[in-house]
Biopython code that builds the backbone (N, CA, C, O; Angstrom):
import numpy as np
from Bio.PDB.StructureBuilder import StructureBuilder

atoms = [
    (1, "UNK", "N", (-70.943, 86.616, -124.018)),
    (1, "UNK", "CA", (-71.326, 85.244, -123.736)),
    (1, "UNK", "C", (-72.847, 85.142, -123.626)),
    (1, "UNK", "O", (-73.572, 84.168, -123.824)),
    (2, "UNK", "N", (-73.101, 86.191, -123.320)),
    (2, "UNK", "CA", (-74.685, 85.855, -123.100)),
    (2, "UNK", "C", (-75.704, 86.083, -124.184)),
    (2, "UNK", "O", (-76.832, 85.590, -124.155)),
    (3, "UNK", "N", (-75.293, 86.774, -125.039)),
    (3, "UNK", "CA", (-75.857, 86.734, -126.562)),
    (3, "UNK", "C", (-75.885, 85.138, -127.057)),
    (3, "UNK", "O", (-76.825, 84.359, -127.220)),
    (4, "UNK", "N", (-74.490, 85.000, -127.219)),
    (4, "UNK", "CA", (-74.254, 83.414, -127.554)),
    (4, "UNK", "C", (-75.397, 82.356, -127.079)),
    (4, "UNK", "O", (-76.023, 81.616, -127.838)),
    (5, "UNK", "N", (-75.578, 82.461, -125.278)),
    (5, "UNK", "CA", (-76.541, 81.752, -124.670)),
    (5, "UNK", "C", (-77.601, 81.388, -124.999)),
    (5, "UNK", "O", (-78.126, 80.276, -125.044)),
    (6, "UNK", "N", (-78.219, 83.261, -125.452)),
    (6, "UNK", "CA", (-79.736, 83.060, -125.954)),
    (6, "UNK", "C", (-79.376, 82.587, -127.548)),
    (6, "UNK", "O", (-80.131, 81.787, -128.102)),
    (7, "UNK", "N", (-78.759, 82.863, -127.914)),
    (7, "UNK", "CA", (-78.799, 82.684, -129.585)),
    (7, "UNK", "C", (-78.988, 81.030, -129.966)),
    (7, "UNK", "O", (-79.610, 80.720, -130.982)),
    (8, "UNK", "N", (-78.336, 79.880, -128.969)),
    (8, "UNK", "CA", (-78.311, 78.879, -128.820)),
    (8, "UNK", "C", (-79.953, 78.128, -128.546)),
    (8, "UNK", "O", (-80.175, 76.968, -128.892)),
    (9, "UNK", "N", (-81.021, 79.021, -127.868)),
    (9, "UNK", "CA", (-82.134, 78.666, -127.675)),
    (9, "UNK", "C", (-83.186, 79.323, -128.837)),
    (9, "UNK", "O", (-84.255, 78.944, -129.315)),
    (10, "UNK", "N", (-82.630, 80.079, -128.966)),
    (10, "UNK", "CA", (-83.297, 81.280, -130.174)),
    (10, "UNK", "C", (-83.428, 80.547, -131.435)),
    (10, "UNK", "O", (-84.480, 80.322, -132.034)),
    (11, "UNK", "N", (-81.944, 80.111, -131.856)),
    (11, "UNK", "CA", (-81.873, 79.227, -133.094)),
    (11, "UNK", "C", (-82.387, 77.750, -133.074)),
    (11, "UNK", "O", (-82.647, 77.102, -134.088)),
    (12, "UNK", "N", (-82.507, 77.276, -131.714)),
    (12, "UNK", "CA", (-82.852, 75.664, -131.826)),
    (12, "UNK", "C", (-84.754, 75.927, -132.190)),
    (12, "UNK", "O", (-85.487, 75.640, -133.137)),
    (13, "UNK", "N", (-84.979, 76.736, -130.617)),
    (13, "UNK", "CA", (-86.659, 77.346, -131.103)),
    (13, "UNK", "C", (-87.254, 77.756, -132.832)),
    (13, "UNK", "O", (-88.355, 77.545, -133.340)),
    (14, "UNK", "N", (-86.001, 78.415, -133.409)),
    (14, "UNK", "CA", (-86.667, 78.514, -134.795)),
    (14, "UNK", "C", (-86.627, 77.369, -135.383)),
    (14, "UNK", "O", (-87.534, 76.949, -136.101)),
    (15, "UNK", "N", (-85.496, 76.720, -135.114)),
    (15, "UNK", "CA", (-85.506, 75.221, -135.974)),
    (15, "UNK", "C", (-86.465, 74.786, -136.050)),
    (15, "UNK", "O", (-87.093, 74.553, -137.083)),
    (16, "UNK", "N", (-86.925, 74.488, -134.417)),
    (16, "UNK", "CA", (-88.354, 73.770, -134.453)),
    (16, "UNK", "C", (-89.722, 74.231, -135.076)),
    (16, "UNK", "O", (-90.666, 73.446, -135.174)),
    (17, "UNK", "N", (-89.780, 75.407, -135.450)),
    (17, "UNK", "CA", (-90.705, 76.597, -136.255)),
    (17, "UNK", "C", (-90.313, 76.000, -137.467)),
    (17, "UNK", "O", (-91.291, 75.269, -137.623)),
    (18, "UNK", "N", (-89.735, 75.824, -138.243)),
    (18, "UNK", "CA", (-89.639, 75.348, -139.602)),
    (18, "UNK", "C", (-90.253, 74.404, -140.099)),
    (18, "UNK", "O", (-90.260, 73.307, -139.540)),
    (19, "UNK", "N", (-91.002, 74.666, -141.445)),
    (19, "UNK", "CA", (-91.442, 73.590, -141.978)),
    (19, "UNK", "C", (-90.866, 72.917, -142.702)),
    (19, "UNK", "O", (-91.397, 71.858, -143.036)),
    (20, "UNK", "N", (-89.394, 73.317, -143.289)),
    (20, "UNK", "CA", (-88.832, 72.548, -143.790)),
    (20, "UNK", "C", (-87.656, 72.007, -143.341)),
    (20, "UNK", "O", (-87.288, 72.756, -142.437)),
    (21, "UNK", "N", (-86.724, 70.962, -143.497)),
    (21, "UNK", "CA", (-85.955, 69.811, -142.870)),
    (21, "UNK", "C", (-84.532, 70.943, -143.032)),
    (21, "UNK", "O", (-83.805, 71.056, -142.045)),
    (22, "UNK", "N", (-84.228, 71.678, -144.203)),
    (22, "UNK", "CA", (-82.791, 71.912, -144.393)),
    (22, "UNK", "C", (-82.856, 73.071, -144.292)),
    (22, "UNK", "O", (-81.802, 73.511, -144.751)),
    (23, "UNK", "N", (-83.817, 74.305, -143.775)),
    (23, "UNK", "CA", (-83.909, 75.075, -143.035)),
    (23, "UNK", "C", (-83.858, 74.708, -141.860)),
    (23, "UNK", "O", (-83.137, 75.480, -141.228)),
    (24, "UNK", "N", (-84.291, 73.860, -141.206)),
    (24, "UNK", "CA", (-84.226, 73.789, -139.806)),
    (24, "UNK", "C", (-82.854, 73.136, -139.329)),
    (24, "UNK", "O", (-82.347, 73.170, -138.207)),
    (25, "UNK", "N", (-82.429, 72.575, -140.410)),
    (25, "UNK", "CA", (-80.995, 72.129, -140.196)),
    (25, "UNK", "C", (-80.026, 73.002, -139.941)),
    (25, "UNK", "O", (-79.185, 72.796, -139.066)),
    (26, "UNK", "N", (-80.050, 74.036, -140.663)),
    (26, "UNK", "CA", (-79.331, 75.340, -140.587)),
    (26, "UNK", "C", (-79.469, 75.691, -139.365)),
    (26, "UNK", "O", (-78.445, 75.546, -138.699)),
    (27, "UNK", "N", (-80.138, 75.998, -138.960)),
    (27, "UNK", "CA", (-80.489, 77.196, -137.969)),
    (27, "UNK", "C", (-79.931, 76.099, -136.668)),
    (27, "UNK", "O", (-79.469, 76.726, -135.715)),
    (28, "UNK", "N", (-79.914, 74.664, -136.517)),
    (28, "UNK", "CA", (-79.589, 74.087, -135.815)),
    (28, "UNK", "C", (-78.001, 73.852, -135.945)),
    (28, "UNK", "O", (-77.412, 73.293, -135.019)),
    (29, "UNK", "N", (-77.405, 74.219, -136.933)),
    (29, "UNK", "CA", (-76.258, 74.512, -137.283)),
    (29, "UNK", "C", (-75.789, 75.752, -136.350)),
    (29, "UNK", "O", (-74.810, 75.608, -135.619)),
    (30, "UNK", "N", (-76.318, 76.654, -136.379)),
    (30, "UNK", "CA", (-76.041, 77.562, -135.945)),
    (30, "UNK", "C", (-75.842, 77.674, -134.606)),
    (30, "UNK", "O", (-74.799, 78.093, -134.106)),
    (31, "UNK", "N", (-77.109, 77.201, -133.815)),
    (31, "UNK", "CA", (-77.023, 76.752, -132.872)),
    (31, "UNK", "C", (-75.670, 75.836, -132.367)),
    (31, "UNK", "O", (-74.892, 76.294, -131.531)),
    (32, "UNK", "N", (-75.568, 75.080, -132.709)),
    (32, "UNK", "CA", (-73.911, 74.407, -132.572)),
    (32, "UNK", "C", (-73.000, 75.462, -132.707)),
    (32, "UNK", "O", (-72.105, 75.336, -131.871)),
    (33, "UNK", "N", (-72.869, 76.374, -133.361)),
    (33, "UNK", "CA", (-71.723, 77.284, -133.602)),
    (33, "UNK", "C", (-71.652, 77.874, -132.236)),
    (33, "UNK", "O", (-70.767, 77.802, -131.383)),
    (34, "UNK", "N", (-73.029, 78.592, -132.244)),
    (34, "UNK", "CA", (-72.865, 79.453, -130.737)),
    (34, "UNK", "C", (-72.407, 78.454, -129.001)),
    (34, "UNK", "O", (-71.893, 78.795, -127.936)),
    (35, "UNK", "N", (-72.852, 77.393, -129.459)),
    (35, "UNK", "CA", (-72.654, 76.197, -128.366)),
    (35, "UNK", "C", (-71.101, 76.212, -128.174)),
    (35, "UNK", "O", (-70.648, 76.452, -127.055)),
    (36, "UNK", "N", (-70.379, 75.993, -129.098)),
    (36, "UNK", "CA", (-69.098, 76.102, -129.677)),
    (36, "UNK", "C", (-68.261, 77.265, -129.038)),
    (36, "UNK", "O", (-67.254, 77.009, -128.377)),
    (37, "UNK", "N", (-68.716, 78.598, -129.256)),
    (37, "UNK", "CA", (-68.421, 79.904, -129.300)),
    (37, "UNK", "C", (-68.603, 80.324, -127.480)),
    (37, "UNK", "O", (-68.069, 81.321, -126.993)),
    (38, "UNK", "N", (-69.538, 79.240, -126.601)),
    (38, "UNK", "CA", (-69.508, 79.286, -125.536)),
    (38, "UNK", "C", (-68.110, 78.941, -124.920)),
    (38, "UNK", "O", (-67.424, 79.484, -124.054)),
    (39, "UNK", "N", (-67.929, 77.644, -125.831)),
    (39, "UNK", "CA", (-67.091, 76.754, -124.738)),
    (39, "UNK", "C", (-65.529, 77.431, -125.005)),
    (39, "UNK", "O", (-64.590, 77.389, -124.211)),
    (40, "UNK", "N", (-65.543, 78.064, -126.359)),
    (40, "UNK", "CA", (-63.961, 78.724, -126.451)),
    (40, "UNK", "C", (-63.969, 80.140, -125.281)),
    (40, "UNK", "O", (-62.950, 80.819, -125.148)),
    (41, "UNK", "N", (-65.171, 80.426, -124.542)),
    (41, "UNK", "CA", (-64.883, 81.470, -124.044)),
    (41, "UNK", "C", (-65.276, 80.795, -122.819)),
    (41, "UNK", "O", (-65.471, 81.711, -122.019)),
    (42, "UNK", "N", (-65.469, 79.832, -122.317)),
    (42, "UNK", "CA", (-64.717, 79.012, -121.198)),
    (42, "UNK", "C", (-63.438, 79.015, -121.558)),
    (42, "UNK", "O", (-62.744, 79.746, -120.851)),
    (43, "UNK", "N", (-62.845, 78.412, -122.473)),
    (43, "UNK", "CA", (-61.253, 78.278, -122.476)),
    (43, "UNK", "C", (-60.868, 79.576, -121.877)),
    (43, "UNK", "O", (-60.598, 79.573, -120.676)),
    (44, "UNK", "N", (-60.808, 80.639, -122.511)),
    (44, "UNK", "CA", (-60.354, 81.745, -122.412)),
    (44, "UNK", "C", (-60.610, 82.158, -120.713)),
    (44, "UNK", "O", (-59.563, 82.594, -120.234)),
    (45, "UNK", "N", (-61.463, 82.126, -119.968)),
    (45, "UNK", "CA", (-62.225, 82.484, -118.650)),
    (45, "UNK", "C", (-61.318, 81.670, -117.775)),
    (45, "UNK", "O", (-61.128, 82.079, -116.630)),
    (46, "UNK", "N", (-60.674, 80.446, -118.221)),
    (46, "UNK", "CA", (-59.707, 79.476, -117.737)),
    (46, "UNK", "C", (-58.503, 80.098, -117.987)),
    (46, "UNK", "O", (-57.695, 80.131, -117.059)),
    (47, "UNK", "N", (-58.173, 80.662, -119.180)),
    (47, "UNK", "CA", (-56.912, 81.251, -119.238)),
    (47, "UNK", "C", (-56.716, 82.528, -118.327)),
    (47, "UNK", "O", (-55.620, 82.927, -117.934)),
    (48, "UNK", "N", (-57.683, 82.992, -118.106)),
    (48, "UNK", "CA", (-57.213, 84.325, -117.669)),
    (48, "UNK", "C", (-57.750, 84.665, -116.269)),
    (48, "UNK", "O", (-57.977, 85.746, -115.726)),
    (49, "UNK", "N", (-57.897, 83.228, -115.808)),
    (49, "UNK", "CA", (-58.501, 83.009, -114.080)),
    (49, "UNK", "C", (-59.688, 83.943, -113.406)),
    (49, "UNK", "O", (-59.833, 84.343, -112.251)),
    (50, "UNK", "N", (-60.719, 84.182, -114.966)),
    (50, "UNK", "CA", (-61.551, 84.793, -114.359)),
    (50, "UNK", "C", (-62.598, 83.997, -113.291)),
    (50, "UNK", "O", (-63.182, 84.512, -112.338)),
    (51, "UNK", "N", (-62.663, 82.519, -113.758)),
    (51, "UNK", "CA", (-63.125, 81.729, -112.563)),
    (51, "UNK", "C", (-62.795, 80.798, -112.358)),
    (51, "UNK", "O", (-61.747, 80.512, -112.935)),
    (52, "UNK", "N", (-63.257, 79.964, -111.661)),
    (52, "UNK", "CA", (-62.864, 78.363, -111.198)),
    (52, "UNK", "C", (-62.786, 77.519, -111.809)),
    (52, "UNK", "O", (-63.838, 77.074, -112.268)),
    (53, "UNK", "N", (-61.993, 77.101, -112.016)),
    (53, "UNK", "CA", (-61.359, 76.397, -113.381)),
    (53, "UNK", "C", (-62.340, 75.165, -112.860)),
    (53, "UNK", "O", (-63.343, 75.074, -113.568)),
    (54, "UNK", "N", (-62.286, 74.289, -111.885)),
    (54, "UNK", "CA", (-63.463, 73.282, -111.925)),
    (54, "UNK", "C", (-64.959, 73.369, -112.159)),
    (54, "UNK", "O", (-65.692, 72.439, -112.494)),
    (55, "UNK", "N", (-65.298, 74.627, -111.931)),
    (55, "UNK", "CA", (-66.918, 75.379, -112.955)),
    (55, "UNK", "C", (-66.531, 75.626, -114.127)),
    (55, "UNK", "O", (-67.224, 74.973, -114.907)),
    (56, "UNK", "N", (-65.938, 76.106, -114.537)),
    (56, "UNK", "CA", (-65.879, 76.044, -116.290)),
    (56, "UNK", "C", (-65.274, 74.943, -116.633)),
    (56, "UNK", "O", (-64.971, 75.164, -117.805)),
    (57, "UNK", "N", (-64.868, 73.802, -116.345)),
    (57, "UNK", "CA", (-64.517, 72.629, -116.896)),
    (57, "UNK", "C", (-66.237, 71.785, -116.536)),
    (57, "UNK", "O", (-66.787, 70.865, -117.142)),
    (58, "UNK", "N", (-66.519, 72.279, -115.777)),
    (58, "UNK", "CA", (-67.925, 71.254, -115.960)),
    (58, "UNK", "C", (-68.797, 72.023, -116.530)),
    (58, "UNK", "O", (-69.915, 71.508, -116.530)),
    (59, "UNK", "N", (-68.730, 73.366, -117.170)),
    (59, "UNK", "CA", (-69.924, 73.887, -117.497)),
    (59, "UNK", "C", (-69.342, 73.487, -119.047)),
    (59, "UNK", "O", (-70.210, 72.921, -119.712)),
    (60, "UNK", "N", (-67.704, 73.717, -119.938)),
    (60, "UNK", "CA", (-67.563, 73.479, -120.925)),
    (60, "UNK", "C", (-68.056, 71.416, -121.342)),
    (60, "UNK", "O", (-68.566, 70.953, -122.362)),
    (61, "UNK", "N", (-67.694, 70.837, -120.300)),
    (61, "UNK", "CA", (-68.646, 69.714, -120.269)),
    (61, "UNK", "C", (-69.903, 69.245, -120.784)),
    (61, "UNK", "O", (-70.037, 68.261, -121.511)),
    (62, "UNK", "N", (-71.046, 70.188, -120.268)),
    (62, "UNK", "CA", (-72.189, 70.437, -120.714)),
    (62, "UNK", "C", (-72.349, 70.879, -121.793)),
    (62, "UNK", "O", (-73.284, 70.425, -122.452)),
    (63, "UNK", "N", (-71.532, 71.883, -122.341)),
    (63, "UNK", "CA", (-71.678, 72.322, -123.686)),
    (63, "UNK", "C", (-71.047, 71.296, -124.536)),
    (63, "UNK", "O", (-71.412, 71.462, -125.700)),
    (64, "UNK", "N", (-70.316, 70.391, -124.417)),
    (64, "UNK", "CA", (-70.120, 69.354, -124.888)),
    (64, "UNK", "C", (-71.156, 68.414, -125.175)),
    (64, "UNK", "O", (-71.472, 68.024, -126.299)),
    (65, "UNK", "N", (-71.698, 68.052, -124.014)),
    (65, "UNK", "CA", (-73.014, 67.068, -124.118)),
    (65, "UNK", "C", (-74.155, 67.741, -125.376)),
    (65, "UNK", "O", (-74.890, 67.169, -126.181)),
    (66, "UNK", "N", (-73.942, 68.932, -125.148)),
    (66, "UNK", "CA", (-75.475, 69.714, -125.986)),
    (66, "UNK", "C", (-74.711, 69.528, -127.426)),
    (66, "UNK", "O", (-75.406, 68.889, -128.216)),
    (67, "UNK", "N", (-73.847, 69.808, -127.781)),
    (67, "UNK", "CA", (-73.138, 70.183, -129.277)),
    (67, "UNK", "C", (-73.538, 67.866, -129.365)),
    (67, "UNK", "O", (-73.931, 67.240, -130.349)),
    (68, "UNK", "N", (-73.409, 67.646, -128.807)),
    (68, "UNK", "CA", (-73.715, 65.960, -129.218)),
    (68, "UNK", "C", (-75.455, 65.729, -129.285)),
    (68, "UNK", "O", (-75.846, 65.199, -130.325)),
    (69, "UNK", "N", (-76.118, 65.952, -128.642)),
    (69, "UNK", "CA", (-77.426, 66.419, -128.688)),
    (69, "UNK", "C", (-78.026, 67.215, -129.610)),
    (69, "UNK", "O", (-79.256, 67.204, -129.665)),
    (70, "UNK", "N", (-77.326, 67.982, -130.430)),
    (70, "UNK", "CA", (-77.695, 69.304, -131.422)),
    (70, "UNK", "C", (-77.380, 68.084, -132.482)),
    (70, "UNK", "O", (-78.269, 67.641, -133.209)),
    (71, "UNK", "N", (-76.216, 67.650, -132.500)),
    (71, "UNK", "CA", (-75.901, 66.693, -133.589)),
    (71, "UNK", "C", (-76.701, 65.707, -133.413)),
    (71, "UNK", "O", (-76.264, 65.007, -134.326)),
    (72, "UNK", "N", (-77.526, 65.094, -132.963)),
    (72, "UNK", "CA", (-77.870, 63.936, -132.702)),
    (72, "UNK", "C", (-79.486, 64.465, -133.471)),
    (72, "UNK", "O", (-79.994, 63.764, -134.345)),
    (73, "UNK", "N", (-80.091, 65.659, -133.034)),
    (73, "UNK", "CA", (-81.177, 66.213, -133.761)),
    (73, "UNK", "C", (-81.013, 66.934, -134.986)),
    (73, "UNK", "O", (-81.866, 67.563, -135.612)),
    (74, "UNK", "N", (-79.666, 66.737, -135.273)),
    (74, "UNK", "CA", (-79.830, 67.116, -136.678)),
    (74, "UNK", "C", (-79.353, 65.843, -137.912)),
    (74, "UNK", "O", (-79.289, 65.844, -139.142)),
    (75, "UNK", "N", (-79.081, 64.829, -136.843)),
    (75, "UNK", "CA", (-78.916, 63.520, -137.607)),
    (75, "UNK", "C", (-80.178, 62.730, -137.825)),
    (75, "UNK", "O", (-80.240, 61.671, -138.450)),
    (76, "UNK", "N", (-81.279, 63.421, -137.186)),
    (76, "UNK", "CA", (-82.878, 63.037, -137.242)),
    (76, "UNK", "C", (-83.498, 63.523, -138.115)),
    (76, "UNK", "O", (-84.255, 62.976, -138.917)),
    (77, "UNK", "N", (-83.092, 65.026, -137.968)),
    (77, "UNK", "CA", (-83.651, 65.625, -139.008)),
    (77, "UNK", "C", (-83.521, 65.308, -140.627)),
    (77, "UNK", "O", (-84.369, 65.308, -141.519)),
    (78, "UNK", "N", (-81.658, 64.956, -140.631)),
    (78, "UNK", "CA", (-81.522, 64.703, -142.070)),
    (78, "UNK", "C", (-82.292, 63.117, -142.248)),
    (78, "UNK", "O", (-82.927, 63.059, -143.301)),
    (79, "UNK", "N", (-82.333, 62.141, -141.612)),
    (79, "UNK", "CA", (-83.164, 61.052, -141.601)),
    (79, "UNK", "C", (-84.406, 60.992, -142.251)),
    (79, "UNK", "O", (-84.710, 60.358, -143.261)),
    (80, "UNK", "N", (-85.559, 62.246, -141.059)),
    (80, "UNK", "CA", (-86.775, 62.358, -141.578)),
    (80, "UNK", "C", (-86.651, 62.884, -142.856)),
    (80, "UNK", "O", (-87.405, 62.286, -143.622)),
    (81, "UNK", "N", (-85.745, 64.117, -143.626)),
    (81, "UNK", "CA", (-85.764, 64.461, -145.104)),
    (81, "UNK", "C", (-85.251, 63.433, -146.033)),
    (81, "UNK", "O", (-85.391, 63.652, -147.236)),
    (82, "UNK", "N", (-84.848, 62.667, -145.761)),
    (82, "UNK", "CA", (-83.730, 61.537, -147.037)),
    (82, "UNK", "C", (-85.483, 60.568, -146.455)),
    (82, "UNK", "O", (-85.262, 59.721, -147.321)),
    (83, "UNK", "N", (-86.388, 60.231, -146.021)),
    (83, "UNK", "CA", (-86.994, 59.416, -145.696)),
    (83, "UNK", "C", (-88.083, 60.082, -146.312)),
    (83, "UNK", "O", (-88.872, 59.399, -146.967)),
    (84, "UNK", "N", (-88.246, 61.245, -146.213)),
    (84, "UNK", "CA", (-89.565, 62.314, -146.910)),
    (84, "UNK", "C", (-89.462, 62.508, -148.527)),
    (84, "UNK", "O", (-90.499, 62.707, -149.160)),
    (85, "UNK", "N", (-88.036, 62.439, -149.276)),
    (85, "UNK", "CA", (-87.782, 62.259, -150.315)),
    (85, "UNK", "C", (-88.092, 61.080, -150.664)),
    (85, "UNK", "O", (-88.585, 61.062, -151.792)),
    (86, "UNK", "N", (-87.995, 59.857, -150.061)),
    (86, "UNK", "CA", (-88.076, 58.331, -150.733)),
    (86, "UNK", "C", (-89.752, 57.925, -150.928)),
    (86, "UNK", "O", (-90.072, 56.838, -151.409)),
]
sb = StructureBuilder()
sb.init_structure("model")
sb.init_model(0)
sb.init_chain("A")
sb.init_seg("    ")
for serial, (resi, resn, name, xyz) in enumerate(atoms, 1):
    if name == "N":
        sb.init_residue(resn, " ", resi, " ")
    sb.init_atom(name, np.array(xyz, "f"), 0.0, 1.0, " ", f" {name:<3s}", serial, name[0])
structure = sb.get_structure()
């Protein structure tokens, strides 16, 4: 899980390093995956009562909010490129 964590800041940070729109899209892609890859291992942490099911329902929460936020900056991003093409 904690690979996942950093990989989620790792990949958004390179995004923002990119000079180009559909490279940085990617990597913000990615970022969503690992966001993703968090919250199924909340599920699982819920299945198998490693903790408090009301902390991992609000922490898979949050990773909810961010995977809408990741999408929301990569619905900008494709914006600024379809806008950089015209």
């Amino acid at each position: 899980m904690r690979d996942a964590i950093i990989s989620i800041t790792n990949n958004i940070a390179e995004a923002h390093g990119r000079w180009h729109y559909k490279e940085s899209i990617q990597f913000c892609r990615i970022a969503r995956g690992s966001t993703e890859e968090i919250i199924d291992d909340l599920n699982i942490c819920i299945d198998e009562n490693y903790y408090d099911i009301e902390q991992c329902t609000h922490l898979k929460e949050t990773g909810y909010e961010l995977v809408k936020k990741i999408n929301g900056y990569i619905a900008y991003l494709n914006l600024q490129r379809n806008q950089y093409k015209s």
